[in-house]
N, C-alpha and C positions, 0 to 999 in steps of 0.2 A: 809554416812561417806564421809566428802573431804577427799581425798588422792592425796598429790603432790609427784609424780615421776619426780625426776630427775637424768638426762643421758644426758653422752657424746657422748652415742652411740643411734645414730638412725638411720632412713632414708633422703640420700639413700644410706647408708652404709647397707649391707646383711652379717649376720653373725648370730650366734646363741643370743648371745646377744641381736639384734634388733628384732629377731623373738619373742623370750621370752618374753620383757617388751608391743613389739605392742599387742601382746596375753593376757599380765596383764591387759591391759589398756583396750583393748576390754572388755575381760570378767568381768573389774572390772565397767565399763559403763555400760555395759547389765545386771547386779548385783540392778541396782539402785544407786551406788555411784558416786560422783563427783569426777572426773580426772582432773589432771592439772599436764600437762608432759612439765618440762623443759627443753627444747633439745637444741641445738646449732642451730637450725633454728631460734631462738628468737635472736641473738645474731651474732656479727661480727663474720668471723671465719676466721684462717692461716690454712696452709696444715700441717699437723704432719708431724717433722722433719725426721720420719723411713717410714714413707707410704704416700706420697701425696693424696693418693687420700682418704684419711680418713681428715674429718677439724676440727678442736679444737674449744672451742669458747674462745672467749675472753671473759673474767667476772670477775667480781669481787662480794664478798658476797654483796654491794652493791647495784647492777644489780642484783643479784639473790633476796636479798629482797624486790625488786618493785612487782616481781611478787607473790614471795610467803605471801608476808603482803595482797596484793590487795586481794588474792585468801583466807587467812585466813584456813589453811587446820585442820585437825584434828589430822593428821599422815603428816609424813614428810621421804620419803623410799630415799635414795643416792643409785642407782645403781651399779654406775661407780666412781673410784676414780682418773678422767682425772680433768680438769679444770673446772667442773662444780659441781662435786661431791666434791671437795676441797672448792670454792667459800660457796657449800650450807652449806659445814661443819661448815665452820665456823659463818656464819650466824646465825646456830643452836646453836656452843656454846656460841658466845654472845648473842646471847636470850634466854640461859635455855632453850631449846627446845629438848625434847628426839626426837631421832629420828633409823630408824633400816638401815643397809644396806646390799648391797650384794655380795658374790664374785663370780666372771663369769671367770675370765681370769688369766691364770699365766704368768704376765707379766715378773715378775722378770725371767722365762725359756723364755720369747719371746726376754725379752732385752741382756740377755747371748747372743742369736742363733743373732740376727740382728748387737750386740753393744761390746759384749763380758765384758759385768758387770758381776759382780760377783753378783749368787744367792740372796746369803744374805743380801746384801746392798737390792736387791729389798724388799725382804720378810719383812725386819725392815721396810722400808717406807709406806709396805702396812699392817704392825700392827701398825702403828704408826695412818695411816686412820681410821683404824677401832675399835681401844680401847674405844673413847667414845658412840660408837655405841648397842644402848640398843637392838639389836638383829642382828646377822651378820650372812645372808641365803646362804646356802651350798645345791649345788644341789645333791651331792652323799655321801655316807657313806666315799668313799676315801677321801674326798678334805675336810670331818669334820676331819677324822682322822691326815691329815697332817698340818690340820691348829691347832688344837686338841696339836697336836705335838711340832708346834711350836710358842705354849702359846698365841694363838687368843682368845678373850675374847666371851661368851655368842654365842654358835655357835649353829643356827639350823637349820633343815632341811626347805629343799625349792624344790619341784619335779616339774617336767617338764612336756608337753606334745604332742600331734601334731595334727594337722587336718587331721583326717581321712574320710575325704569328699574330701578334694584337692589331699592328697596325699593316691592313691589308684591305682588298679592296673589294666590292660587291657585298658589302654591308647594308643593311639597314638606313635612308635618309632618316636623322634624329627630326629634320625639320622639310617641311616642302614650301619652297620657294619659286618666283616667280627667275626664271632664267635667265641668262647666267647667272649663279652666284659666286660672290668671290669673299672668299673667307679669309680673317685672320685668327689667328688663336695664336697669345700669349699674355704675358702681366701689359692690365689696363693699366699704364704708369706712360710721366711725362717723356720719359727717356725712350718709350716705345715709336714714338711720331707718329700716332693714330692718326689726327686730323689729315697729315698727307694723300691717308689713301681713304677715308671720309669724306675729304671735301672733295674724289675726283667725281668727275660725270661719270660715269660708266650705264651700261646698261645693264636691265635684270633688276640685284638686290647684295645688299652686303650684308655678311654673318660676323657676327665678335662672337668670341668663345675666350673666357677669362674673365678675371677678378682683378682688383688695384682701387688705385686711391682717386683717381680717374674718373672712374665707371660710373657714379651718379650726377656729375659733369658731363659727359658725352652723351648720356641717353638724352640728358631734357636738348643736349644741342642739335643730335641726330636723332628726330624721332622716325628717319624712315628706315634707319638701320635696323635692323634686328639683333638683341643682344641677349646670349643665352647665360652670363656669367660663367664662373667655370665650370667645367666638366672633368671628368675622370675617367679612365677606364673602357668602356666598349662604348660608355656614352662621349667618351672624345673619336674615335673612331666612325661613328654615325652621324657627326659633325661633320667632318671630313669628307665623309659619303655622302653627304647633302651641294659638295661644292664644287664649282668646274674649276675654278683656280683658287690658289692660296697666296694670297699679296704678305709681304713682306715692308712694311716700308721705314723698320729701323735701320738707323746709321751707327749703332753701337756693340754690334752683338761679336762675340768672339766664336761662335759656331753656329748654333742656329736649331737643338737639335728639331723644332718643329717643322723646319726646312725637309730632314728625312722622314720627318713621321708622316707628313702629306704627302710624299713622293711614293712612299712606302703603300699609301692607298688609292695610290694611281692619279695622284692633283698634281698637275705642271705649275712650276711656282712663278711668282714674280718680283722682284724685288731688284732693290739699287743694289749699282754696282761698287760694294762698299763691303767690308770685312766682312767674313762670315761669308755671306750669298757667295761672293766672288772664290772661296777658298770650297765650299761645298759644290757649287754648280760650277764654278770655271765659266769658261768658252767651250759649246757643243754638251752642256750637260741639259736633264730636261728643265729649259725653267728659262725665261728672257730678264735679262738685267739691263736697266733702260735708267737715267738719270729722269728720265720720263716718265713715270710711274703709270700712267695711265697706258702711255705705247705699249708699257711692259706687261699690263695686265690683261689686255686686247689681246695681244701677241700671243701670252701662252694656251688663249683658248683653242688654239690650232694643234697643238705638243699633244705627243702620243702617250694616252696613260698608261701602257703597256710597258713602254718607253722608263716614264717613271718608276715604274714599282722596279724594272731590273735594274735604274741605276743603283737605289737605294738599299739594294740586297748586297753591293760592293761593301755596305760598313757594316760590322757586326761588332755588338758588344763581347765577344772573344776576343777580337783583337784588340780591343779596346782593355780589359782587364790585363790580356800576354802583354803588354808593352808597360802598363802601368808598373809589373812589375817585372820587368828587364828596367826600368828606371831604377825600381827603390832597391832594388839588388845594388844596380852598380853604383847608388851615389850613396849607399851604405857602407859598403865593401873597402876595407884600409888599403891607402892605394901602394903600391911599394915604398918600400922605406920606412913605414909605420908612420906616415904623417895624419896629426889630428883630422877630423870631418871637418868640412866647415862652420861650424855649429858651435865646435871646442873655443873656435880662435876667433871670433867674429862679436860683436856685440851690437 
């Protein structure tokens, strides 16, 4: 099968986002199929107005159909609905071309926290994206049900997973701290709610691992935290292995994958009990979800890291690719009767 993925988010932007789709694309290469990932590396790019260090591409469906005509794919998946996921959409609908995409991110709560828009204005523009979309992949039962909610069209499910070769436990401490540490690792940004778990009292010492627009704001506010910016690779996994818990204390996330990658290295998590935490750990998974953040970070220094690393062996990026596509099959596939995609008929 050609399968063209296109995203605004890639490398060397690090976030759950770009971990997911590099994970699609691997696994959907090692599958036998043919990839063709339209990134903003193909394309001029400016710095995003709210985060510089994230770059946009410049396109137009024009530009976007050089590459997708030349490649002639079979499916046509829109990740992201930045400038490139808008370009291909519309490319799609002047060509009658079905196509599926996905939601990763609540921007409309990221542009509140950074811009102070209102909710709703975002929510309308990103139903507006995704109406002619002949499948629209939802990583958790929360974020079908919200969107579910608020009248998104053809929603399903899309799971996630982690490498549990990289991320494993009895690693190397990158850092030696004074005990307990509690670590978070993700993007230094407002929509993350660092201060939450910065301003708690805890005992020991707290670890950031991450970059954002953030990050030279919190060091001069926190100078007792220790902040490594980001990391990569075996040196995020040494991070990991430096820490007794992994706090959590965003209220935005639609999965979470650094939830499994900590768990994956034997860290019991903590975090509110709010989308994402709640759909990956549940009730009885390892990890305390506490409106209390501090109770919740206490609490999981008790949780068995053994405990963790076998929850987190439950998600595998296999399943995660096989579903990806039992989606773009079936919301490809002319359904009896020969009626158009939804792509044909939709504007």
């Amino acid at each position: 099968m050609r399968i063209a993925l296109v995203t605004d988010a890639w490398a060397p932007q690090v976030n759950g986002v770009v971990r997911t789709l590099s994970a699609l694309a691997d696994g959907l290469a090692a599958a036998g199929h043919q990839v063709l990932t339209v990134t903003p590396s193909l394309f001029r790019t400016v710095p995003c107005p709210t985060d510089p260090t994230i770059r946009l591409a410049i396109a137009t469906p024009r530009t976007v159909a050089h590459y997708l005509d030349a490649f002639a794919p079979d499916t046509i998946h829109l990740a992201t609905e930045g400038p490139l996921g808008l370009a291909a959409r519309a490319y799609c609908l002047r060509s009658a071309r079905a196509f599926t995409t996905s939601f990763h991110t609540k921007f409309p709560e990221y542009l509140q926290a950074r811009l102070g828009l209102p909710v709703a204005w975002g929510y309308a523009a990103l139903k507006w994206f995704h109406r002619p979309s002949s499948a629209v992949m939802v990583a958790t039962e929360s974020v079908r049900r919200e969107l579910h909610r608020r009248a998104f069209p053809r929603i399903v499910p899309w799971t996630r997973g982690v490498d549990e070769t990289l991320f494993r436990p009895g690693a190397a401490a990158a850092v030696v701290l004074p005990r307990p540490v509690f670590l978070y690792v993700g993007r230094v940004s407002p929509e993350k709610n660092l201060p939450d778990f910065l301003d708690l009292d805890l005992p020991g010492s707290k670890l950031v691992v991450g970059d954002g627009p953030l990050l030279p704001v919190l060091r001069r506010r926190y100078p007792g935290v220790c902040f490594v910016g980001r990391q990569d690779g075996e040196a995020l996994v040494r991070h990991y292995a430096a820490a007794d818990v992994f706090v959590l204390p965003s209220r935005t996330e639609t999965f979470g994958l650094v939830l499994l990658e900590a768990l994956a290295c034997g860290v019991p998590v903590a975090a509110l009990p709010v989308s994402g935490p709640l759909d990956v750990i549940g009730k009885g998974g390892p990890g305390v979800l506490d409106r209390d953040l501090r109770a919740a970070a206490l609490g999981a220094l008790s949780l068995s890291r053994d405990g963790c690393r076998a929850y987190a062996l439950r998600f595998s990026w296999r399943a995660c690719v096989d579903q990806f596509l039992r989606n773009v099959i079936a919301a490809t596939r002319p359904p009896p009767g020969g009626e158009p995609p939804a792509a044909a008929v939709e504007a």
